[in-house]
C-alpha atoms as an extended CHARMM CRD file, in Angstrom:
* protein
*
       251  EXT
         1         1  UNK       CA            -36.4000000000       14.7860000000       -4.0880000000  PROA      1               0.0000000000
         2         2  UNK       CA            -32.6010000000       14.5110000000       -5.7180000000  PROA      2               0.0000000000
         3         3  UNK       CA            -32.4970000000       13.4090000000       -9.1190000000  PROA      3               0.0000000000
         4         4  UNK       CA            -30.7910000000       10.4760000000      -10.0140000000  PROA      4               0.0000000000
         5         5  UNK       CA            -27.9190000000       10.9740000000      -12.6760000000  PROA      5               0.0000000000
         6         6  UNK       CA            -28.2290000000        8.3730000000      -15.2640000000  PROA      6               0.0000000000
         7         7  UNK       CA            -24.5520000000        8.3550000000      -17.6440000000  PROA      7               0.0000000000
         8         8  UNK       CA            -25.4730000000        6.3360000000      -20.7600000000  PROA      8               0.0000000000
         9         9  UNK       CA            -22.1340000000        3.6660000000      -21.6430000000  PROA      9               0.0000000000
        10        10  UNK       CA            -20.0610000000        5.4100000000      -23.2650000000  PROA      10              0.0000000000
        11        11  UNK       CA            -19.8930000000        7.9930000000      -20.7940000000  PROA      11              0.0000000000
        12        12  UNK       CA            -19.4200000000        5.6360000000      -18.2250000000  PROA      12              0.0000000000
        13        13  UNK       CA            -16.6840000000        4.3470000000      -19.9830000000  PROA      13              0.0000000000
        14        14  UNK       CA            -14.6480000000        7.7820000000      -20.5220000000  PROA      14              0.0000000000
        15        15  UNK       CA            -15.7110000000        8.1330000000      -16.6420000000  PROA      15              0.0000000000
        16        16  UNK       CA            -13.7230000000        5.0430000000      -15.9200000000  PROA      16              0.0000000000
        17        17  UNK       CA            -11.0860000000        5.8020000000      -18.1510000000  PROA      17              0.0000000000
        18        18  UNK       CA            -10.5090000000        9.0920000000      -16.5170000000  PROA      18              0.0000000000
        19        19  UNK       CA            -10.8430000000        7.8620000000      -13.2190000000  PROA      19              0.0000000000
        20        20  UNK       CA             -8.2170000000        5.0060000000      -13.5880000000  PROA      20              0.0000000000
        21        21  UNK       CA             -5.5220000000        7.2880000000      -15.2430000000  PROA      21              0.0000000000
        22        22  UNK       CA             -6.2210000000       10.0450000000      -12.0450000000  PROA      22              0.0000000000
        23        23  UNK       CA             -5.8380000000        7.4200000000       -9.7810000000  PROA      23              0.0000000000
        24        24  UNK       CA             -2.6100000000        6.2380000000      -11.2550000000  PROA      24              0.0000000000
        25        25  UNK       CA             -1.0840000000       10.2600000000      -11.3710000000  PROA      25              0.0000000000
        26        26  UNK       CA             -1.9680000000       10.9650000000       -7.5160000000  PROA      26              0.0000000000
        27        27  UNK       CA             -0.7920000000        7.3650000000       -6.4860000000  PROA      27              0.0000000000
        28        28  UNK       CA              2.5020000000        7.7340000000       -8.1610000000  PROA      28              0.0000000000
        29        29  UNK       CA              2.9470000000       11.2170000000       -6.9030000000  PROA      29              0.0000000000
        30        30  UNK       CA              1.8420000000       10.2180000000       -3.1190000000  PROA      30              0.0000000000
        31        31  UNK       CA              3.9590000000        6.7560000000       -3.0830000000  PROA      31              0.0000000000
        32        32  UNK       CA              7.1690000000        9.1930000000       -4.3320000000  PROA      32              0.0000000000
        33        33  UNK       CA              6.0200000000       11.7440000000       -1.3890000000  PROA      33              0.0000000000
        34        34  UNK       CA              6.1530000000        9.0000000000        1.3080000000  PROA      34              0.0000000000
        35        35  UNK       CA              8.5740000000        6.7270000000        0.0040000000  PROA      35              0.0000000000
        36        36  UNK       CA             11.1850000000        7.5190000000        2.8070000000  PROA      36              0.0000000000
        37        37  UNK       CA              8.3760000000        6.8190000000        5.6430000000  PROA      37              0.0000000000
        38        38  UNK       CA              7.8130000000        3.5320000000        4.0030000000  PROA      38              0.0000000000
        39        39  UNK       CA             11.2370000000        2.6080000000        4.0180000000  PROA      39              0.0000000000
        40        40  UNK       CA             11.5980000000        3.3260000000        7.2060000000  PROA      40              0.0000000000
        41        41  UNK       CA              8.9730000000        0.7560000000        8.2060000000  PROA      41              0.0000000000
        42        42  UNK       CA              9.9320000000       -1.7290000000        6.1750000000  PROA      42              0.0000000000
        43        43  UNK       CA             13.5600000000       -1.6030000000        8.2970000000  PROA      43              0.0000000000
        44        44  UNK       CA             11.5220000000       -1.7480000000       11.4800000000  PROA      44              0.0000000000
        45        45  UNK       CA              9.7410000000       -4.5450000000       10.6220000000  PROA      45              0.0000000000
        46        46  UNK       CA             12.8170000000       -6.4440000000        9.4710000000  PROA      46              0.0000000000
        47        47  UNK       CA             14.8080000000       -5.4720000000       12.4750000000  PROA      47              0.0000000000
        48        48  UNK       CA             16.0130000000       -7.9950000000       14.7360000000  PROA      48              0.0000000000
        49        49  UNK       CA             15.3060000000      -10.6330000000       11.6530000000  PROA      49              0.0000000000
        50        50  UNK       CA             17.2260000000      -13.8090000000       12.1570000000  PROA      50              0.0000000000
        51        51  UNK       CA             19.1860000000      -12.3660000000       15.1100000000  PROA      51              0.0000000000
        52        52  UNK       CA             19.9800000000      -13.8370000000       18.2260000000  PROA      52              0.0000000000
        53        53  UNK       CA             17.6220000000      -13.3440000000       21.2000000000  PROA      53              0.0000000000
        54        54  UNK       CA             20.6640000000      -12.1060000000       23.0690000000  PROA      54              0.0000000000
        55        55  UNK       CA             20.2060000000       -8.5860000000       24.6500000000  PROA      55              0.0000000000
        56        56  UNK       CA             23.6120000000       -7.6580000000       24.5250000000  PROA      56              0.0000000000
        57        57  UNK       CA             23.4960000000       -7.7440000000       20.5290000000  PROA      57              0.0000000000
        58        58  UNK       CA             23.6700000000       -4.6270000000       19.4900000000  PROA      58              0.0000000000
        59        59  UNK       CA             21.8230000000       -5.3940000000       16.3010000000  PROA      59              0.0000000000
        60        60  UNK       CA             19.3440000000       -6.5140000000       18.2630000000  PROA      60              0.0000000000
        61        61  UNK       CA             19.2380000000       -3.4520000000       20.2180000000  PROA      61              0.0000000000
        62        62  UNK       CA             15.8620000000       -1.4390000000       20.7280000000  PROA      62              0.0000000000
        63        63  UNK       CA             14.9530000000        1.2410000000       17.6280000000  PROA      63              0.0000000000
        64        64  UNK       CA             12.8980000000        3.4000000000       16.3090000000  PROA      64              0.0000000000
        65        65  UNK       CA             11.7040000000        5.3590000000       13.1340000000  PROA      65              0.0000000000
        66        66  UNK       CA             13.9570000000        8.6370000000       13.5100000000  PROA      66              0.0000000000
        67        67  UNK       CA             17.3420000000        6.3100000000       14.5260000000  PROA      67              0.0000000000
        68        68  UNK       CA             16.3330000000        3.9200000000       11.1000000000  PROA      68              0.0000000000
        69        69  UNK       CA             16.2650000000        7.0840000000        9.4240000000  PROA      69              0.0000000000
        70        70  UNK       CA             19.4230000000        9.1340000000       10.2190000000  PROA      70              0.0000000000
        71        71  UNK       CA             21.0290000000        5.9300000000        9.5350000000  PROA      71              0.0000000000
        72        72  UNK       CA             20.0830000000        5.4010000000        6.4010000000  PROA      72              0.0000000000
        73        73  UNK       CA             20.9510000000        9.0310000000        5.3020000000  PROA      73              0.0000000000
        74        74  UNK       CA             24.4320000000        8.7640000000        7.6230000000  PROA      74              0.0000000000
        75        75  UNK       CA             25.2640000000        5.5800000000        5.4900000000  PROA      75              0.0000000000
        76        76  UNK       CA             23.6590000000        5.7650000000        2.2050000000  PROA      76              0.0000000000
        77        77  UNK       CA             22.8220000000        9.4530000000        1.5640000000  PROA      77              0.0000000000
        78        78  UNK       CA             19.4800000000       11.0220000000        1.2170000000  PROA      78              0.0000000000
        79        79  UNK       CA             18.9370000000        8.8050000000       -2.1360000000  PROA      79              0.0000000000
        80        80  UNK       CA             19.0750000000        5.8860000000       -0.0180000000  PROA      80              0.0000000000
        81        81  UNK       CA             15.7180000000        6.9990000000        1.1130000000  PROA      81              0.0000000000
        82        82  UNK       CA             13.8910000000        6.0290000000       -2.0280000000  PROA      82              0.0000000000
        83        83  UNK       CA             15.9470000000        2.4580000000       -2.5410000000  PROA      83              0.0000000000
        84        84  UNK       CA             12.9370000000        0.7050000000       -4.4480000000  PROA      84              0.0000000000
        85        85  UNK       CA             11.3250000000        3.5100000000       -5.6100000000  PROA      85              0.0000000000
        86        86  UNK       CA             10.4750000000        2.4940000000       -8.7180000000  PROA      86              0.0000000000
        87        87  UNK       CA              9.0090000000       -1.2420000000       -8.2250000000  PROA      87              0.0000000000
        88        88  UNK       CA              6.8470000000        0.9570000000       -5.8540000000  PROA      88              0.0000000000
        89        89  UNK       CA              5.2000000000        3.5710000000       -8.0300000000  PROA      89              0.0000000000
        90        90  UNK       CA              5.0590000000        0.2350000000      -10.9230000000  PROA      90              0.0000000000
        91        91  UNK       CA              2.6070000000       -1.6820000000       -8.0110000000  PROA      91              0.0000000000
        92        92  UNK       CA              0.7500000000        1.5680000000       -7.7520000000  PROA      92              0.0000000000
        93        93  UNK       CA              0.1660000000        2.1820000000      -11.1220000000  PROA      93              0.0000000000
        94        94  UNK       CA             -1.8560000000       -1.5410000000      -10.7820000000  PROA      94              0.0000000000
        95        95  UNK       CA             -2.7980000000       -1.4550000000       -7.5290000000  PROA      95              0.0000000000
        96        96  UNK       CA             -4.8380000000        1.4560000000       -6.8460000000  PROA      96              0.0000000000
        97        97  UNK       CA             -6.7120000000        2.3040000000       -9.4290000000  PROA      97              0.0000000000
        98        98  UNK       CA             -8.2290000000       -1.5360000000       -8.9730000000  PROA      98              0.0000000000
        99        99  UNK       CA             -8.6000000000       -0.9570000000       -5.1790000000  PROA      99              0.0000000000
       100       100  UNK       CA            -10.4020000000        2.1730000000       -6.2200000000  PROA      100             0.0000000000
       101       101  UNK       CA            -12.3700000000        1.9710000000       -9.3130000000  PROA      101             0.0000000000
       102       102  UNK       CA            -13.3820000000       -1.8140000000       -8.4360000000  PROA      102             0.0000000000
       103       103  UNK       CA            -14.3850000000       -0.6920000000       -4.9730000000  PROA      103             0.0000000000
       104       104  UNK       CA            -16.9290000000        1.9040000000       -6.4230000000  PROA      104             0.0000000000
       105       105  UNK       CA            -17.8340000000       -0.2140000000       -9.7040000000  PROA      105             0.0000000000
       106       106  UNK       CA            -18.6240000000       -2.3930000000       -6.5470000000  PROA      106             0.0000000000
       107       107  UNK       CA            -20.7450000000       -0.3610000000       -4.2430000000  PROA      107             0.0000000000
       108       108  UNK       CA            -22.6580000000        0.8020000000       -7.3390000000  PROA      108             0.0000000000
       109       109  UNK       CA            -23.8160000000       -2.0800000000       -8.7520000000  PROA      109             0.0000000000
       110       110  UNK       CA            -24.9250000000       -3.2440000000       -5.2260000000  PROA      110             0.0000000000
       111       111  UNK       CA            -26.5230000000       -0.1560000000       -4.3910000000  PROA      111             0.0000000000
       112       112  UNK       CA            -26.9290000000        2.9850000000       -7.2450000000  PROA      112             0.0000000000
       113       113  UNK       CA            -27.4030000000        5.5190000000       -4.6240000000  PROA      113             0.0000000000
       114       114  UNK       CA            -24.4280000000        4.5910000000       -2.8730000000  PROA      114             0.0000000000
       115       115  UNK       CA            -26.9630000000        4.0050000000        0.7160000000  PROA      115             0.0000000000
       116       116  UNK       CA            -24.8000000000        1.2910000000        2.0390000000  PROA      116             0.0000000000
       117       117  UNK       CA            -24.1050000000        0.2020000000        5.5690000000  PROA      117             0.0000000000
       118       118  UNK       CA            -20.5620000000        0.5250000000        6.8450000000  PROA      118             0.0000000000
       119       119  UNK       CA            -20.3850000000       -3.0420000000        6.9050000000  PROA      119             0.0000000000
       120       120  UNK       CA            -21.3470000000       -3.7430000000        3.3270000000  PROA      120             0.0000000000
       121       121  UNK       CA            -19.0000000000       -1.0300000000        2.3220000000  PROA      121             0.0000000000
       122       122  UNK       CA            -16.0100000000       -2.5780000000        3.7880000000  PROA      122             0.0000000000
       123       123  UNK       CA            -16.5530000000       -5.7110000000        2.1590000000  PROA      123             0.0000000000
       124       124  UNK       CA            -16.7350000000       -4.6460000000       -0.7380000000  PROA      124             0.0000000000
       125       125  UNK       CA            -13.9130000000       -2.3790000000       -0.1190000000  PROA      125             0.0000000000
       126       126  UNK       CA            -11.8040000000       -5.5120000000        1.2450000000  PROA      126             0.0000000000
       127       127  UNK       CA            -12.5100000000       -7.7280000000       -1.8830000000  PROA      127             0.0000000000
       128       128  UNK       CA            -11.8630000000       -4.6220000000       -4.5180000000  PROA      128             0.0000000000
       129       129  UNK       CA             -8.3360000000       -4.7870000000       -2.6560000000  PROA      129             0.0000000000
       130       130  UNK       CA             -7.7110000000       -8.1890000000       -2.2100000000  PROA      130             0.0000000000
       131       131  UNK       CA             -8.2590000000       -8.5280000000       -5.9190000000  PROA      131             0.0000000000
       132       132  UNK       CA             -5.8280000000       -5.1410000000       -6.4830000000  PROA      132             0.0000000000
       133       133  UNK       CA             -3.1270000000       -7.0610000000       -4.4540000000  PROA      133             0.0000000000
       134       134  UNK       CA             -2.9200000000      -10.6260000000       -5.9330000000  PROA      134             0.0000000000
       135       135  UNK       CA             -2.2350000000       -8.1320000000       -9.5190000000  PROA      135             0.0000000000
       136       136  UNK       CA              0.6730000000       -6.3670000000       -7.7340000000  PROA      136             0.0000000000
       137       137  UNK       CA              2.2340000000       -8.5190000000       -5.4750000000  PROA      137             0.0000000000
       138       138  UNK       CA              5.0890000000       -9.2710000000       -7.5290000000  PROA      138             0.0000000000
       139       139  UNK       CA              6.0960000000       -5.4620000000       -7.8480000000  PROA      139             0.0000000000
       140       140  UNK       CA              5.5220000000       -5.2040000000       -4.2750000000  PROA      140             0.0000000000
       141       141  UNK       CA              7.8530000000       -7.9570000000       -4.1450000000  PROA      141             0.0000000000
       142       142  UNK       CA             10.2110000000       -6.9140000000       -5.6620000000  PROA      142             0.0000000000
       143       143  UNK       CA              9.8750000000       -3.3620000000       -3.4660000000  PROA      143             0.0000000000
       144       144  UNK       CA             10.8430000000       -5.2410000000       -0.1750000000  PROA      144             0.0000000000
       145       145  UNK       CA             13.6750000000       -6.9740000000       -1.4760000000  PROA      145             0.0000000000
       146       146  UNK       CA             15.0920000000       -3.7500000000       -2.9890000000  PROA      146             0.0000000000
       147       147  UNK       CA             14.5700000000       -1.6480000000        0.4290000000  PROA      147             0.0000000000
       148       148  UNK       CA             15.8960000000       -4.7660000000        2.7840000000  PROA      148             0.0000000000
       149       149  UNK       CA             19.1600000000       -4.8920000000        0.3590000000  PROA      149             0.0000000000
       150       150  UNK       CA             19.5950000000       -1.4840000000        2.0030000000  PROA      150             0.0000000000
       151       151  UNK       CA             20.1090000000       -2.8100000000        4.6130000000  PROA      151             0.0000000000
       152       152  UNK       CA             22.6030000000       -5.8250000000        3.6770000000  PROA      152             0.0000000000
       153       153  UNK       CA             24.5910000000       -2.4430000000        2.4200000000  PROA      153             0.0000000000
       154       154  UNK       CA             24.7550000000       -1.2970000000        5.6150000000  PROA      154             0.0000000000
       155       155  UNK       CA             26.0540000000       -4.1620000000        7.3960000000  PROA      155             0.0000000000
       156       156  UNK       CA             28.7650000000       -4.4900000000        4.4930000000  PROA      156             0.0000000000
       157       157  UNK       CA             27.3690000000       -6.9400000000        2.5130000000  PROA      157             0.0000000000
       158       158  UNK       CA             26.7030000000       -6.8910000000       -1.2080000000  PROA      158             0.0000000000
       159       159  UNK       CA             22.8780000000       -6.4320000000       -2.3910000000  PROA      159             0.0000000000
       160       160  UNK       CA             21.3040000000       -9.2010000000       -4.4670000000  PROA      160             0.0000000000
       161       161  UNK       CA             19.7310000000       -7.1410000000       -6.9780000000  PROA      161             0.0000000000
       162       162  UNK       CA             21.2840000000       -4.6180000000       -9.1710000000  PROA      162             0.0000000000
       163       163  UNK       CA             17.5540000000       -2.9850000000       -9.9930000000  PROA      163             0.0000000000
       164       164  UNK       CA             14.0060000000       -3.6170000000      -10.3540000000  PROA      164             0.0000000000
       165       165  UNK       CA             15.0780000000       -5.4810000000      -13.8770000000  PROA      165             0.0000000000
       166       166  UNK       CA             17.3510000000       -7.5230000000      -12.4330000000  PROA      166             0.0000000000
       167       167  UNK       CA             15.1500000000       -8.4130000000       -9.1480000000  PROA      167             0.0000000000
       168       168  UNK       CA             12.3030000000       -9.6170000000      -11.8330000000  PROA      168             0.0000000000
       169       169  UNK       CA             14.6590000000      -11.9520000000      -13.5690000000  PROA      169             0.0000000000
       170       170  UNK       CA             16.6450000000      -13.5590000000      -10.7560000000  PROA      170             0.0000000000
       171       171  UNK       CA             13.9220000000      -14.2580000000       -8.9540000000  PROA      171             0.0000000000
       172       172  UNK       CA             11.7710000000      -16.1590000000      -11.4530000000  PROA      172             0.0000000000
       173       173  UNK       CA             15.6930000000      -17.9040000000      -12.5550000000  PROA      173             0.0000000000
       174       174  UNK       CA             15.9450000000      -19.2710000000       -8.6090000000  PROA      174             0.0000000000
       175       175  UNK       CA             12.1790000000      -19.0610000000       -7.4120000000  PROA      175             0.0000000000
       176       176  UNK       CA             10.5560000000      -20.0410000000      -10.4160000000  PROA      176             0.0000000000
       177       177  UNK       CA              7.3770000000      -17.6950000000      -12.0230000000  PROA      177             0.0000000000
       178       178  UNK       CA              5.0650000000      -18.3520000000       -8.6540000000  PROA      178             0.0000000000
       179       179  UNK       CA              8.6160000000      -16.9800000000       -6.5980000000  PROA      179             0.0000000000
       180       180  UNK       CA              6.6690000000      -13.5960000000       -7.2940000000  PROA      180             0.0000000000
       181       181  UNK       CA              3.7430000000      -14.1000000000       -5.6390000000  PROA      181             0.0000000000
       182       182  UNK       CA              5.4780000000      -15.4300000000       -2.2810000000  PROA      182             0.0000000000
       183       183  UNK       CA              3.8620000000      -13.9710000000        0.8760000000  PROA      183             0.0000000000
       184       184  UNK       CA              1.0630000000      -13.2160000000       -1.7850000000  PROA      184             0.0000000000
       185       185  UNK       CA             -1.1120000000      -14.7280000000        1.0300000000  PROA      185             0.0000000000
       186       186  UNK       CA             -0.7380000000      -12.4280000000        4.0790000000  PROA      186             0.0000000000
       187       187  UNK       CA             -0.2240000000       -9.9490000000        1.3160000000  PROA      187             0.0000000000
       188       188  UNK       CA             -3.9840000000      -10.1100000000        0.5370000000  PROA      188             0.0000000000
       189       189  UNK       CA             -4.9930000000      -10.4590000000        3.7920000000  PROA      189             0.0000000000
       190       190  UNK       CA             -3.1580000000       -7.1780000000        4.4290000000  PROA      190             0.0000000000
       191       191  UNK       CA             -4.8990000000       -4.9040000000        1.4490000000  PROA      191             0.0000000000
       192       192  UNK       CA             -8.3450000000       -6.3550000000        2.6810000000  PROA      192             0.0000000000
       193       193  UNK       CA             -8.0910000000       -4.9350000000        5.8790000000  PROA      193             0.0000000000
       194       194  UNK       CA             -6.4010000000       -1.7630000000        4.7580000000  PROA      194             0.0000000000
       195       195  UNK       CA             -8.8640000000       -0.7720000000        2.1370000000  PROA      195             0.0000000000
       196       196  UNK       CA            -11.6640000000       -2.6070000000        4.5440000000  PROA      196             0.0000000000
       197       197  UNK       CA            -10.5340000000        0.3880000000        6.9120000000  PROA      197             0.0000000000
       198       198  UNK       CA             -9.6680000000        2.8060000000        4.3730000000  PROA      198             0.0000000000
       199       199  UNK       CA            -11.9920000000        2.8770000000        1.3350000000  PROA      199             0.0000000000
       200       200  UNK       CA            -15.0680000000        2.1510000000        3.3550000000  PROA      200             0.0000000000
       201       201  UNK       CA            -14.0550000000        4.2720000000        6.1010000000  PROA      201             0.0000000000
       202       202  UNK       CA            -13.4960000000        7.2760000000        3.9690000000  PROA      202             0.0000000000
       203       203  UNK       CA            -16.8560000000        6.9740000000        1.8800000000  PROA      203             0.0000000000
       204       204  UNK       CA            -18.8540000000        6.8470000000        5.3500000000  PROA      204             0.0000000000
       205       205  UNK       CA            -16.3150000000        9.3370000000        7.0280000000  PROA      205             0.0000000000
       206       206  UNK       CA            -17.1610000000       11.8600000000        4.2910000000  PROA      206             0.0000000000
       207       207  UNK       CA            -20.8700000000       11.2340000000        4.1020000000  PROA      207             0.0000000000
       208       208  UNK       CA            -20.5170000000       11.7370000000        8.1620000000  PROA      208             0.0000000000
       209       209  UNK       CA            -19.0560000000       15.0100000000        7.9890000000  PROA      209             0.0000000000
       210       210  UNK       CA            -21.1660000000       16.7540000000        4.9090000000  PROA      210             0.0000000000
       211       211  UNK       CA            -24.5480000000       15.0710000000        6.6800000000  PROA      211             0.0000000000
       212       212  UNK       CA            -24.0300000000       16.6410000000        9.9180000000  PROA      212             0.0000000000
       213       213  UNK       CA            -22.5000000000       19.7620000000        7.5910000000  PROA      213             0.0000000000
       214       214  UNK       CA            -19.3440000000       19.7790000000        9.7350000000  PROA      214             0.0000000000
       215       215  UNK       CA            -17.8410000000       21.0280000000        6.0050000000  PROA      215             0.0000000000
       216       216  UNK       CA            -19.2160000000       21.0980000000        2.9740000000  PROA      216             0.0000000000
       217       217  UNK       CA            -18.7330000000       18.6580000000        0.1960000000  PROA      217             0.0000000000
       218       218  UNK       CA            -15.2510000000       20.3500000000       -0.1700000000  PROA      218             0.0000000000
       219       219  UNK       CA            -11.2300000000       19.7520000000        0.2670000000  PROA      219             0.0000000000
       220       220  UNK       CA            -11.9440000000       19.6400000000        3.8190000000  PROA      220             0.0000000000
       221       221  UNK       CA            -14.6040000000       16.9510000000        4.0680000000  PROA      221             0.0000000000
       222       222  UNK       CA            -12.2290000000       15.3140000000        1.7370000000  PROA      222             0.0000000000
       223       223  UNK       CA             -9.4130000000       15.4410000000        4.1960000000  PROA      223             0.0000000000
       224       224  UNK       CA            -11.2430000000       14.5760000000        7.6930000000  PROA      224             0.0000000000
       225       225  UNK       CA            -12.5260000000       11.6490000000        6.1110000000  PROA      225             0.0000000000
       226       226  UNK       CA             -8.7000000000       10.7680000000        4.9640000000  PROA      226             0.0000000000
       227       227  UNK       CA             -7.2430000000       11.3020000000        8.4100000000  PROA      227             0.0000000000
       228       228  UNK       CA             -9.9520000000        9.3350000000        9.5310000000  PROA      228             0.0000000000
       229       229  UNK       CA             -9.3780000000        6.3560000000        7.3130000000  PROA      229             0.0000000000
       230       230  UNK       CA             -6.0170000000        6.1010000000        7.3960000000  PROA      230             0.0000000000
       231       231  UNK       CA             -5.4020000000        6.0210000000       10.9640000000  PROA      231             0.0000000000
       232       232  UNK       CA             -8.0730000000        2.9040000000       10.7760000000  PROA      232             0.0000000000
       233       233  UNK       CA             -6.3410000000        0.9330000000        7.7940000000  PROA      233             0.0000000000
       234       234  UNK       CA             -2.9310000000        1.4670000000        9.7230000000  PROA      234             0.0000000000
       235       235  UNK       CA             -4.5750000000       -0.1510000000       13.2770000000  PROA      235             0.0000000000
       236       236  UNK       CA             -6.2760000000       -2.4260000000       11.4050000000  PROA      236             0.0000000000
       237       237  UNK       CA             -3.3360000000       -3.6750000000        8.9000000000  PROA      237             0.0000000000
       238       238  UNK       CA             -0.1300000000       -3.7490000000       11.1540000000  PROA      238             0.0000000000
       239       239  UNK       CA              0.3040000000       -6.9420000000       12.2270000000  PROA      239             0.0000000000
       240       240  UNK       CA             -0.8240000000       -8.1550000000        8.3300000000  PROA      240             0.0000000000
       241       241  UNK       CA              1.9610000000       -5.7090000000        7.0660000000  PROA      241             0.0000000000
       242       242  UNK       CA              4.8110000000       -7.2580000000        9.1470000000  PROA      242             0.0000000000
       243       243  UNK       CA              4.1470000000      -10.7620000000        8.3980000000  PROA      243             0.0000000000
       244       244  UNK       CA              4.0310000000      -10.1200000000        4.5160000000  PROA      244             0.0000000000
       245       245  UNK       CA              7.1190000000       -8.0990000000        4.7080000000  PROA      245             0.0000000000
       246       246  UNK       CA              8.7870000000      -10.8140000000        6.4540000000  PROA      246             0.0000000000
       247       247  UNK       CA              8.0110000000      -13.6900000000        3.9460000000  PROA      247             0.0000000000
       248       248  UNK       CA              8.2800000000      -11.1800000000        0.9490000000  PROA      248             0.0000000000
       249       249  UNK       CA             11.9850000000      -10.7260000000        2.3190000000  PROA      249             0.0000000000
       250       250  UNK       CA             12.6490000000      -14.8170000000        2.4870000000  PROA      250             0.0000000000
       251       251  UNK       CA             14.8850000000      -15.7220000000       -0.3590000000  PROA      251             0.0000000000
């Protein structure tokens, strides 16, 4: 029979601690690391915004990821890849170690030994990131209207923020305080389906693969179980992700 680990509170505590400030490093490192890709879907989910249903519009013409892309870099430089950058990695440092630490804080005190079904796991995965969201929202805010001022550039037009700074203040001057947490709603809705697919997909994922000792408790259990979670938040969050980016991008 395994032994059950018992940390007294202090422990727990420097646990946490440790947890929340590794969680912060790795999510500012991987948000910098994909930044560009997120851009890019940001444009494709504003394209065709407001624009006449007229097929011979050729801003309404059909796209995709690698045409948003050499755009951006044709028109901007490579440093328009990462317009918004840093509202991003601010969310992050909020957002995920929440999602992440809650989730688990979560799971545990339901169940020590972590035996929970898939579809307890995922709801307590979806509330850990609901809760993560409503405390970043406005720096995610503030991240689409930054990278869809890209694309006001682009057409000629002059951005409406200078920075993240300046994003923060006019908004709360014209949209009052609550202006930050518009599209908060589908927002949520979003981040419980993501980290309903991705934290409790990548807990059972990995238990999956060391179980049936595909790998070992290792960097590559780790990283089937990632694959497999992501490619489930993404189906599962899409449609979530659009809407929210929409509103968020509603002066």
């Amino acid at each position: 029979m395994k032994a059950t680990t018992v940390h007294g509170p202090e422990e727990t505590r420097t646990r946490t601690r440790v947890k929340i400030l590794l969680t912060s490093l790795s999510a500012m490192v991987a948000e910098t690391s994909t930044f560009p890709i997120d851009l890019t879907k940001t444009r494709l989910q504003l394209h065709g915004e407001s624009q006449p249903l007229s097929f011979s519009s050729t801003s309404a013409r059909r796209t995709n990821a690698f045409r948003v892309a050499s755009e951006i870099v044709r028109e901007q430089g490579v440093l328009g890849l990462y317009k918004g950058l840093s509202p991003a990695v601010i969310r992050h440092l909020f957002y995920t170690p929440i999602r992440i630490v809650g989730y688990e804080n979560l799971r545990n005190f339901v169940s020590n030994d972590g035996s929970l079904s898939l579809s307890s796991k995922a709801l307590a995965g979806g509330i850990s990131g609901a809760i993560a969201q409503v405390v970043a929202s406005p720096a995610d805010l503030v991240k689409v209207r930054m990278q869809a001022d890209g694309r006001m550039v682009s057409k000629g037009l002059q951005p409406r923020y200078k920075g993240p700074y300046d994003a923060f203040t006019k908004i709360v001057a014209m949209e009052g305080f609550g202006g930050l947490w518009k599209g908060v709603f589908p927002n949520v809705q979003r981040a419980f389906l993501v980290n309903m697919g991705e934290l409790a997909c990548y807990d059972h994922a990995k238990r999956f693969v060391i179980n049936n000792q595909i790998a070992n408790d290792n960097i590559f259990a780790h990283t089937l179980a990632s694959i497999m979670s992501g490619l489930s938040a993404t189906a599962l969050s899409c449609p979530a992700d659009v809407v929210k980016t929409r509103m968020m991008n509603q002066a």
